[in-house]
MARLUM-909771 format. One record per residue (C-alpha): residue in three letters; x, y, z; residue number from 0. Coordinates in nm, 3 decimals, decimal comma. Each point is the difference from the previous one (the first is absolute). Layout:
MARLUM-909771
ALA  X  Y  Z  NUM
...
END
This chain:
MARLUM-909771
UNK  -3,282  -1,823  5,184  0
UNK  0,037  0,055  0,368  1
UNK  -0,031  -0,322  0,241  2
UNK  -0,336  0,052  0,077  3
UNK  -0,069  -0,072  -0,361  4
UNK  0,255  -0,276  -0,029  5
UNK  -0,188  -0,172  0,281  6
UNK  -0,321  0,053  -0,178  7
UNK  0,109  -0,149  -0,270  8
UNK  0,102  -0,292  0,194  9
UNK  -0,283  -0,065  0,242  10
UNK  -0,334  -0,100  -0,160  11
UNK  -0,308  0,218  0,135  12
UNK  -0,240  -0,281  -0,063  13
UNK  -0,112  -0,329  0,075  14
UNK  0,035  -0,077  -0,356  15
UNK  0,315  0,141  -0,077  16
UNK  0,108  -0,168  0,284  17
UNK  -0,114  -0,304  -0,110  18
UNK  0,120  0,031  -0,365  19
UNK  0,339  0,090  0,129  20
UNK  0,002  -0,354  0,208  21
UNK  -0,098  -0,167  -0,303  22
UNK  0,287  0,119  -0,208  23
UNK  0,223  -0,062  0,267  24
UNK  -0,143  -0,374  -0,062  25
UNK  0,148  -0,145  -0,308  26
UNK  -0,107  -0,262  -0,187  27
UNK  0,191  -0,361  -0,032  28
UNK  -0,115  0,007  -0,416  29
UNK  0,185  -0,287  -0,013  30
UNK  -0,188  -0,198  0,264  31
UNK  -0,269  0,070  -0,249  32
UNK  0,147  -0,118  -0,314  33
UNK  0,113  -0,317  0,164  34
UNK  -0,337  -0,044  0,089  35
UNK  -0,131  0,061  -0,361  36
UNK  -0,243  0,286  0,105  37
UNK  0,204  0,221  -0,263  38
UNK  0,159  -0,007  -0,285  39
UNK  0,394  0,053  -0,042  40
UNK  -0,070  0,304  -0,216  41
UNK  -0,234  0,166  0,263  42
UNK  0,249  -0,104  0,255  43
UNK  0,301  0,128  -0,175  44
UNK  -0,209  0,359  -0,065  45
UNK  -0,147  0,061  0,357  46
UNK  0,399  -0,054  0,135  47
UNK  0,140  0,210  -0,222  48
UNK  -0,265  0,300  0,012  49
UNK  -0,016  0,003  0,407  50
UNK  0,316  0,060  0,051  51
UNK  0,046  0,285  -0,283  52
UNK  0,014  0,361  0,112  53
UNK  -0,227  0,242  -0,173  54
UNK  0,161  0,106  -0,313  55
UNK  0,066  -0,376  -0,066  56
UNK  -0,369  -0,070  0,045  57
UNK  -0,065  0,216  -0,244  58
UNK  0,216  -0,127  -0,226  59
UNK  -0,126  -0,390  0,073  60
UNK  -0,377  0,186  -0,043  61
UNK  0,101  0,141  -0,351  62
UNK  0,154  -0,322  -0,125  63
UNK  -0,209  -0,257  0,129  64
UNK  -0,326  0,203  0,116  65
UNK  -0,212  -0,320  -0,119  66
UNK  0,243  -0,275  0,166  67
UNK  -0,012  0,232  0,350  68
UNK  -0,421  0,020  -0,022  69
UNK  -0,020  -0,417  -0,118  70
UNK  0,228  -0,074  0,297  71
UNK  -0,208  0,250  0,286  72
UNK  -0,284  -0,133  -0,143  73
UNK  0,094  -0,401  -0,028  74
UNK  0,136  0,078  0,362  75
UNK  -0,338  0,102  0,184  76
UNK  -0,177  -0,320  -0,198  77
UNK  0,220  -0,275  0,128  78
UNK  0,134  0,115  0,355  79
UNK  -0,256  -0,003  0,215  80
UNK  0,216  0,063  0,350  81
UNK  -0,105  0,281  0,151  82
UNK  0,364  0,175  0,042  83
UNK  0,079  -0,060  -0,325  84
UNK  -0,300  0,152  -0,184  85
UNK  0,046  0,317  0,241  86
UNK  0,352  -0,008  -0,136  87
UNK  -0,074  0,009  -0,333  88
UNK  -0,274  0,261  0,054  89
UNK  0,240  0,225  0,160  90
UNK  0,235  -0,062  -0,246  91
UNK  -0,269  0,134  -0,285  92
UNK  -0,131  0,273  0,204  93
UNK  0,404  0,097  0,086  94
UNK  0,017  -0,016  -0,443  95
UNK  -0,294  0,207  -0,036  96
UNK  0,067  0,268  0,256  97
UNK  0,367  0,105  -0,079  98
UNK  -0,159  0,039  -0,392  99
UNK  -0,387  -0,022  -0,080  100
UNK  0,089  -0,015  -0,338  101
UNK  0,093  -0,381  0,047  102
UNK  -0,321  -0,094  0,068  103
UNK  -0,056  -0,029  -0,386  104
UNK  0,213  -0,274  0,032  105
UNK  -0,313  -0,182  0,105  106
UNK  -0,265  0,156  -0,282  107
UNK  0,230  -0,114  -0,257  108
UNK  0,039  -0,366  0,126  109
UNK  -0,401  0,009  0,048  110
UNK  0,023  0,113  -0,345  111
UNK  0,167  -0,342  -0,156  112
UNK  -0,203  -0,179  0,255  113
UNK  -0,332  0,149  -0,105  114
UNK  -0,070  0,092  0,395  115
UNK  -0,047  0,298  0,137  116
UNK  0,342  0,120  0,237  117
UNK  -0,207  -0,032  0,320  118
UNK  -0,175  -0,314  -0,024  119
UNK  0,282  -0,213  0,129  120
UNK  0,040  0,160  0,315  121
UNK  -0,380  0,049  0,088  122
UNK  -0,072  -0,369  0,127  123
UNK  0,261  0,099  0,242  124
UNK  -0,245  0,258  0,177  125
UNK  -0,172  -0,356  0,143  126
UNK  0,316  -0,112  0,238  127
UNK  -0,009  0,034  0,381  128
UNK  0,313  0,177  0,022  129
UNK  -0,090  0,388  0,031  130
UNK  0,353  0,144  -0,083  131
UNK  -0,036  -0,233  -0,329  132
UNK  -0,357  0,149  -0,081  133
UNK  0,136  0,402  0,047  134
UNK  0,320  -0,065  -0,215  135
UNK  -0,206  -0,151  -0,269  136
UNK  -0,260  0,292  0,008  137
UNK  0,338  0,201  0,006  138
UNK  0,088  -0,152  -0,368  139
UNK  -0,354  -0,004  -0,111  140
UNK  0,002  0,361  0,063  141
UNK  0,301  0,078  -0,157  142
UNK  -0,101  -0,215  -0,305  143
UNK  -0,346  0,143  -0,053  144
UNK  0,122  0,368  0,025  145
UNK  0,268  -0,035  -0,276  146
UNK  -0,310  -0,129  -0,201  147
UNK  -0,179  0,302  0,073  148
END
């Protein structure tokens, strides 16, 4: 790859990417959280150890604990409601689902034992103010309802 492409790479050519790449640079204080009681220690212990894992460790955490990474996503969005945080975790999924679609069906088979349907927990999320919010969760939804097709 020449420089031109390296700086392509580098530079986001949208307001959302630009946005989603200054809300990774962001990280979250999970224990803050914890302290607080807002999650559990197991979903605390999870999210820490799957942001900072590089791909091919993802996919290892995905194959061995697929339900524990969707229960943890999912018990995430319902109990933070700070804005930054819930973008966070949003790009987080959306960063899961677009280096492999495949791990989306880590959501249809938690939905599964839950007797839910994979996109149900993120569609209330469609009502908040925050725009960026609203586009990454149509960005899941998306990517969820076309592995189902």
């Amino acid at each position: 790859m020449d420089i031109r492409g390296a700086v392509d790479a580098a530079v986001p050519t949208n307001i959302i990417a630009a946005k989603a790449a200054e809300v990774r640079a962001n990280k979250v204080n999970w224990q803050s959280y914890l302290q607080g009681q807002m999650i559990s220690a197991e979903d605390c212990e999870f999210i820490k150890k799957f942001e900072v894992a590089h791909s091919e460790e993802k996919q290892t955490i995905l194959t061995n604990e697929g339900h524990q990474c969707a229960k943890t996503f999912l018990n995430l969005m319902a109990h933070i409601s700070k804005e930054q945080t819930v973008q966070y975790i949003l790009t987080l999924i959306d960063d899961t689902l677009q280096e492999n679609h495949q791990r989306v069906n880590i959501f249809f088979d938690y939905s599964k034992k839950t007797k839910n349907t994979a996109w149900s927990y993120f569609l209330p999320m469609l009502n908040r103010q925050d725009l960026f919010t609203v586009h990454m969760v149509i960005q899941i939804v998306s990517d969820v309802y076309a592995e189902e097709l």
